[in-house]
C-alpha positions as a printed Julia matrix, in Angstrom:
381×3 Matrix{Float64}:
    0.0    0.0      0.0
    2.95   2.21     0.83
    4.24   1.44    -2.35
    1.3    2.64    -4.63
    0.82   5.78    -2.13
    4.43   6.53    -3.06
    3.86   5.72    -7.09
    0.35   8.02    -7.02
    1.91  11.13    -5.41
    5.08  10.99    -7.62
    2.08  10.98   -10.33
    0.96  14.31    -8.94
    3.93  15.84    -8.61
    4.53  14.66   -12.25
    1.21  16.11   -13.42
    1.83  19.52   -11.28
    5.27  20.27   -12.84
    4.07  19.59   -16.12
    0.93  22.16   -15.01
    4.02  24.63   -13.88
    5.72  24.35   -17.32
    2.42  24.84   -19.01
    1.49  28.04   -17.6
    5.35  29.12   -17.73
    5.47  29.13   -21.53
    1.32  30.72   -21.55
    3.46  33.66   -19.64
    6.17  33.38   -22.59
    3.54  33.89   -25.0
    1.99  36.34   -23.98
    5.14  38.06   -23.03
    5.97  37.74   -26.9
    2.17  38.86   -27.98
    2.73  42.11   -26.05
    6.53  42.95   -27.14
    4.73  41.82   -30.55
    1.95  44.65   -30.17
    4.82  47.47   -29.02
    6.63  46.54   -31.99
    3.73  46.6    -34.26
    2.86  50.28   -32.37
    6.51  51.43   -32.96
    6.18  50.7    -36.28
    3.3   52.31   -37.7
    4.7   55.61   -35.53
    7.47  55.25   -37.47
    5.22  55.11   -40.9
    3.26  57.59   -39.74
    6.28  60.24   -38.86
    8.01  58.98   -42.67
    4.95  60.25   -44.07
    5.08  63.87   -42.1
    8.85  63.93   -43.45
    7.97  63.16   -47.2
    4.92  65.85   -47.34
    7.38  68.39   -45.06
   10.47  68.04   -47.69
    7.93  68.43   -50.84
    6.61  71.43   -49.31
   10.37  72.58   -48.71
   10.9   71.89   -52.63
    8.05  73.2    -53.68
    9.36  76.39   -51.74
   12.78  76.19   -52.72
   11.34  75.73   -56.77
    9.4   79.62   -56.14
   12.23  81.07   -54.63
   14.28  80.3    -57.75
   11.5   81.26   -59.8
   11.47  84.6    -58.53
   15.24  84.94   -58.79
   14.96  83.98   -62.46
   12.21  86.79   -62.26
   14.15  89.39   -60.69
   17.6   88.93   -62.73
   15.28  89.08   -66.25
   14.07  92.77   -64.83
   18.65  94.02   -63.55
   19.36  96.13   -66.18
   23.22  95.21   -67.63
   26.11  97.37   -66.33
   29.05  98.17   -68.54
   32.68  97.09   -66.84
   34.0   99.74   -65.07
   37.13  99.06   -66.07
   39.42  97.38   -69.02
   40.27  94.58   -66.32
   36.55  93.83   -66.01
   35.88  94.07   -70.31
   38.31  91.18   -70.28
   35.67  89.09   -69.16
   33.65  87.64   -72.52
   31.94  85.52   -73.8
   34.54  83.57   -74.53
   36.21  83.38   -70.93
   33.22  84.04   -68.54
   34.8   82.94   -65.64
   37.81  85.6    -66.08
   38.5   87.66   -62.63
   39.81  91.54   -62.29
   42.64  92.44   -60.88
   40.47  92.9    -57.69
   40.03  89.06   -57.09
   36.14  89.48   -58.45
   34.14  88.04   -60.35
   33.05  89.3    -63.58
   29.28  90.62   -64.13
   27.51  87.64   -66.07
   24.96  88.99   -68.25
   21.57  88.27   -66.69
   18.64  86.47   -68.63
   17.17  87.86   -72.17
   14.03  87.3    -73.5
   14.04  86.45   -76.73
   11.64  84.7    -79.61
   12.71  81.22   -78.08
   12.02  82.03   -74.39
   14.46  83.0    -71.65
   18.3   83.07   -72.4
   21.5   83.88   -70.54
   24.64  83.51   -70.98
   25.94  80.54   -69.07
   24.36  77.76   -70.82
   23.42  74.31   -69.63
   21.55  75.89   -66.68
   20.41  73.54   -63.8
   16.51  72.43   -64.15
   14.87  72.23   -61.18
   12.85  68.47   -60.85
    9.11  69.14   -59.32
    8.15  67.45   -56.39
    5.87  64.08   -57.0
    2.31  65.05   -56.45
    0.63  63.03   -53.48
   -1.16  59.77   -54.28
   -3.07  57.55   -52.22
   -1.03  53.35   -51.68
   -3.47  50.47   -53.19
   -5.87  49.3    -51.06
   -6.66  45.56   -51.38
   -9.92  43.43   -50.94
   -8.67  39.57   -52.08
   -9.4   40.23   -55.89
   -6.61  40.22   -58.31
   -3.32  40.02   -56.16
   -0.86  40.04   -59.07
   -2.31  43.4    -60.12
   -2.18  44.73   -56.25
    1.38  43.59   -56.4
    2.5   45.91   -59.22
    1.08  48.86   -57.99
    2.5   48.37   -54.92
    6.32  48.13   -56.4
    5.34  51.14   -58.28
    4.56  52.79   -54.91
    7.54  51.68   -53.41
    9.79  52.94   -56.52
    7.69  56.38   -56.75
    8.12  57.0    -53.1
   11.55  55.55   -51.97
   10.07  53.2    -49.3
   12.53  51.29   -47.14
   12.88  47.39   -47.89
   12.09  47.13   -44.1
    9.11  48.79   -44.42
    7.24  47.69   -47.44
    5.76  45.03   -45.7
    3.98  46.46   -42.96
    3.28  49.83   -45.29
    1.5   47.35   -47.41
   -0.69  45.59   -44.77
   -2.22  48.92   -43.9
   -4.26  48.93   -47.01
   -5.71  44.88   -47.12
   -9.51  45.29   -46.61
  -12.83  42.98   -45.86
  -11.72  39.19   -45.79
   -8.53  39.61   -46.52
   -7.46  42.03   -43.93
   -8.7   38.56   -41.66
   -6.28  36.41   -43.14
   -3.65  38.95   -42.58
   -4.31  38.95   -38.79
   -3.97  35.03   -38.66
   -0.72  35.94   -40.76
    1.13  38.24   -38.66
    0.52  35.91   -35.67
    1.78  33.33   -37.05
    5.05  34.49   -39.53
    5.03  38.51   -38.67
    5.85  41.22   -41.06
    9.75  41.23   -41.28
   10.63  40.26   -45.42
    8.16  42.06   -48.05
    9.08  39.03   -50.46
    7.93  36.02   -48.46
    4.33  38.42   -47.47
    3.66  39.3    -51.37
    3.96  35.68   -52.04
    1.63  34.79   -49.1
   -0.9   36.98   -50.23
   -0.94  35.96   -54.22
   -0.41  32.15   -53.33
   -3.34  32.79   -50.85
   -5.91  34.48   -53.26
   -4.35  33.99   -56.56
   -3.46  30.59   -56.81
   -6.01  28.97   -59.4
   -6.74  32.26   -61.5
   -4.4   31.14   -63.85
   -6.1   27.66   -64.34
   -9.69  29.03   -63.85
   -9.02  31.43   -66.63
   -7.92  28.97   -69.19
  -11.05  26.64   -68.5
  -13.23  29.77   -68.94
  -11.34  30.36   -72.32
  -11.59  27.39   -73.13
  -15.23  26.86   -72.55
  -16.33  30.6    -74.13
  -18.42  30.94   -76.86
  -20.81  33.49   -78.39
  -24.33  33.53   -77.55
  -25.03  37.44   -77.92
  -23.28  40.18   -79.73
  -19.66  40.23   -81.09
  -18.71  42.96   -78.81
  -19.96  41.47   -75.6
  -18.3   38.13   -76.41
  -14.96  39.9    -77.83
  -14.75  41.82   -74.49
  -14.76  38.86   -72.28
  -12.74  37.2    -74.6
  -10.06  39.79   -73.98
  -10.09  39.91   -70.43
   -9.08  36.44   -69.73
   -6.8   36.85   -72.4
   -5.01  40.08   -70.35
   -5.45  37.45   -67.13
   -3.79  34.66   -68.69
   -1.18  36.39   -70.23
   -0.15  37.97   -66.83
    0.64  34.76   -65.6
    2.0   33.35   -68.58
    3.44  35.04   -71.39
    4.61  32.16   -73.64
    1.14  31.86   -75.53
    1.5   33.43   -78.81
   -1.14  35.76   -80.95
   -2.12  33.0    -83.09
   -3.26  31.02   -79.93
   -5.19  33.39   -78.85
   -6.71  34.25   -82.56
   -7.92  30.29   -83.28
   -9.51  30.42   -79.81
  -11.46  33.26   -80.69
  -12.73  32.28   -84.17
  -13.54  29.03   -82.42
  -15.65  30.29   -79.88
  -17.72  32.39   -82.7
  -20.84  31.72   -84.04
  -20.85  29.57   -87.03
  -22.31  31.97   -90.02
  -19.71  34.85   -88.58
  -16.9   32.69   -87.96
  -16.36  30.88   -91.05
  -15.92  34.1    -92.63
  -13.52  35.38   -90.31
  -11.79  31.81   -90.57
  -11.41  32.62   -94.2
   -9.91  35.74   -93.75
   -6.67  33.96   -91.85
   -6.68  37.12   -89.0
   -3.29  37.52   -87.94
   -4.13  39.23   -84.75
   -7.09  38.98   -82.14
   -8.09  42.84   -83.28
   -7.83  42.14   -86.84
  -10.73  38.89   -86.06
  -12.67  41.2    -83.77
  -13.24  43.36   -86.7
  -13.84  40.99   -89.27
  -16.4   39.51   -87.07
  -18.03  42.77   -86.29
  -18.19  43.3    -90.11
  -20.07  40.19   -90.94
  -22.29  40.81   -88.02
  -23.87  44.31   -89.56
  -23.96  41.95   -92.55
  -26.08  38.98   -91.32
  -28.05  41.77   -89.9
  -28.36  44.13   -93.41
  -29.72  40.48   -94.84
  -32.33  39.69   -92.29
  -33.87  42.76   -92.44
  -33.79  42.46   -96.06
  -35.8   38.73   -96.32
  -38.22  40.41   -93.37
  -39.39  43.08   -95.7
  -40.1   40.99   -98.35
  -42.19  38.58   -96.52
  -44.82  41.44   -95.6
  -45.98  43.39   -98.36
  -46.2   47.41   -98.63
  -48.11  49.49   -96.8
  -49.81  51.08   -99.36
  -50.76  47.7   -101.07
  -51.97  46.51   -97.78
  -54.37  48.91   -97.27
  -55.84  48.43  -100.98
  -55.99  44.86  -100.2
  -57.98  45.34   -96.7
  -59.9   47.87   -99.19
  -60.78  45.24  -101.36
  -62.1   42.69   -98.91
  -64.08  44.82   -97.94
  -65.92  45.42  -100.74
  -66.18  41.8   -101.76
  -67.81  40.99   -98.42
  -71.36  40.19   -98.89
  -73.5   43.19   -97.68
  -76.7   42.0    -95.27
  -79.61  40.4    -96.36
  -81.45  42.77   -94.66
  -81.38  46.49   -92.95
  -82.88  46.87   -89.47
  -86.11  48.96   -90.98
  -86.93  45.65   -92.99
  -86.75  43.5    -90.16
  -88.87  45.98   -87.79
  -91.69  46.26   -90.49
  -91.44  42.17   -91.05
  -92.09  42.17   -87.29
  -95.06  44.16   -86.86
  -96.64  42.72   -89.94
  -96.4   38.99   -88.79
  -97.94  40.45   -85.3
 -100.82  42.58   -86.4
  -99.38  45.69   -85.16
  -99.29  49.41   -86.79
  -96.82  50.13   -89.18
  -96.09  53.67   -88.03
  -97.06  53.48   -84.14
  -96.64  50.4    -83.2
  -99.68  49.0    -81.51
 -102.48  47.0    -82.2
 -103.7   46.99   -85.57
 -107.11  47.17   -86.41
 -109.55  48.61   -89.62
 -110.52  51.25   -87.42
 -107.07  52.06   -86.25
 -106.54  53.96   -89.5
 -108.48  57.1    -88.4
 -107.01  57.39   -84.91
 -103.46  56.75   -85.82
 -101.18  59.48   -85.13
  -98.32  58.53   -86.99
  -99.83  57.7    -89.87
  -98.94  60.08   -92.82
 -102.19  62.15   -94.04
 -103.3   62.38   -97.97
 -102.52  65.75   -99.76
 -104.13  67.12  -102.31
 -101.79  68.54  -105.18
 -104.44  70.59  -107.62
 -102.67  72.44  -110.94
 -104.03  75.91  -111.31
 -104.0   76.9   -115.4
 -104.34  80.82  -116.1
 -104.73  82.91  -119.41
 -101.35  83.23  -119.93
 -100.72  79.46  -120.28
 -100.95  78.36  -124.12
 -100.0   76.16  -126.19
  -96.35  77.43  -127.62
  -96.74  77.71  -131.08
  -93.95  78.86  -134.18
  -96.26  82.18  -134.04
  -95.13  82.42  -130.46
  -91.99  81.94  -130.29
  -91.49  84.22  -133.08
């Protein structure tokens, strides 16, 4: 019994150092977390004060390029002194730099304005360069890293950035889902060599948009307009060329006659299109004339307008005009029923007299006077 008492607290004190180291390196790591955190602190202070000292020296440039400006300026409006004296007329054109007797310099001629602009007469003056204007860094959202990678070494180039750092300038400007990866990142590798983080990031959200492009190529064919098909056509031909640039035009040229429709690309095929621009617009030319024909063969399945009309016209006339008109059929009516003509009701021998509707006789009478007579050849002569 002693014996297993002895073996079961040597088991505790076994389990209770290993509890000791446990929480010993939990204090190392979060000792390296926060020296982590000062670091990362110290070093976007240190971005923060490089960007105060780039806008503070092009505002110092920018200064410095007005103050020669107006020097330029002032020296056009110095009117030119003769020499004083034959030591000083020594000084020419041909020796500028010739001192007096005195130890002095000679009076240079200041600037002349002429038909060509300003002159003087020391040539090969010193052009000022003008400071780079001030232009926002790439921001980044996971979508096209290769591009995001160019711009950046443009940055870097434009700006003079520090190899040490490009890295952490760079991680400022990742956005939405990537900037989550790039936490996970830093905790895991840091920040330290802008090389091994650009690769991270395009092997992380780049790394089948080679091989996706060249199945969409592939698999792309026409099934609207030329133009809408020749513009996605291009761009994955841009994408796939910016990860490999050993496919050559004529690649590129049978894929896109192959992906046409059949009436348009025969023609181009036909053609033998050196370039993908040179199919585009060969395609785009039978296109307008596919379309020119089918608007064609639609006009001549519908007649005129004009002839149309004369036709509706026509059928019209030929239709076969009723039987009967209303006022037939209401008189028909009243006869089969016994009823009134003219009133409408009952219809008897003595309804005649009382009928109101019922047109009345006239009598027309011819009145002959002594003027009327025969006309005669006596008459009319």
């Amino acid at each position: 019994m002693e014996q297993a008492a002895v073996r079961d607290q040597a088991s505790w004190d076994q389990v209770a150092n290993n509890f000791d180291l446990l929480f010993s390196r939990v204090d190392d790591i979060l000792d390296t977390q926060i020296k982590l955190e000062a670091q990362y602190d110290m070093t976007n202070k240190v971005v923060e004060q490089m960007m105060k000292d780039q806008q503070l020296l092009a505002k110092q440039i920018e200064n410095t390029g007005q103050a020669v400006a107006r020097l330029a300026l002032d020296s056009t409006r110095r009117p030119f002194r003769e020499p004083d004296s034959p030591a000083a007329s020594e000084a020419s054109a041909e020796n500028p730099f010739h001192r007096n007797h005195q130890g002095t310099s000679p009076i240079i001629p200041p600037l002349r304005r002429g038909h060509g602009g300003l002159h003087s007469g020391v040539e090969g003056s010193q052009k000022f360069k003008p400071p780079v204007p001030k232009l926002s860094f790439p921001h980044f959202d996971g979508t096209n890293p290769t591009i995001w990678k160019s711009k950046c070494l443009d940055y870097f180039s434009l700006y003079d950035v520090p190899d040490a750092m490009k890295a952490t300038f760079a991680s400022l400007h990742i956005e939405d889902n990537a900037a989550k990866w790039l936490q996970v990142y830093k905790r895991q590798y840091g920040l330290a060599d802008w090389q091994s983080f650009i690769d991270a990031v395009v092997e992380k959200f780049g790394a089948s948009d080679y091989r996706d492009a060249m199945e969409e190529l592939f698999d792309l064919t026409q099934t609207s307009t030329v133009e809408q098909y020749a513009t996605a056509f291009e761009n994955l031909k841009y994408e796939i060329c910016m990860h490999n640039e050993g496919f050559g035009e004529l690649f590129f040229v049978s894929q896109f006659v192959k992906g046409l429709k059949y009436e348009i690309g025969a023609v181009v095929q036909s053609q033998l299109p050196q370039t993908v621009d040179r199919a585009i617009m060969l395609a785009k030319v039978q296109q307008h004339v596919l379309e020119k024909r089918k608007g064609r063969q639609q006009k001549s399945l519908f007649p005129p307008r004009q002839q149309s009309w004369s036709a509706r016209q026509d059928s019209k006339s030929s239709a076969p005009a009723p039987t009967m008109s209303k006022e037939r059929q209401l008189l028909n009516y009243r006869k089969s029923n016994n009823i009134c003509y003219y009133c409408g009701e009952k219809y008897d021998p003595a309804h005649v007299s009382i009928c109101t509707q019922r047109p009345k006789a006239q009598v027309n009478a011819i009145v002959v006077n002594d003027l009327d007579m025969p006309l005669s050849e006596e008459v009319v002569a």
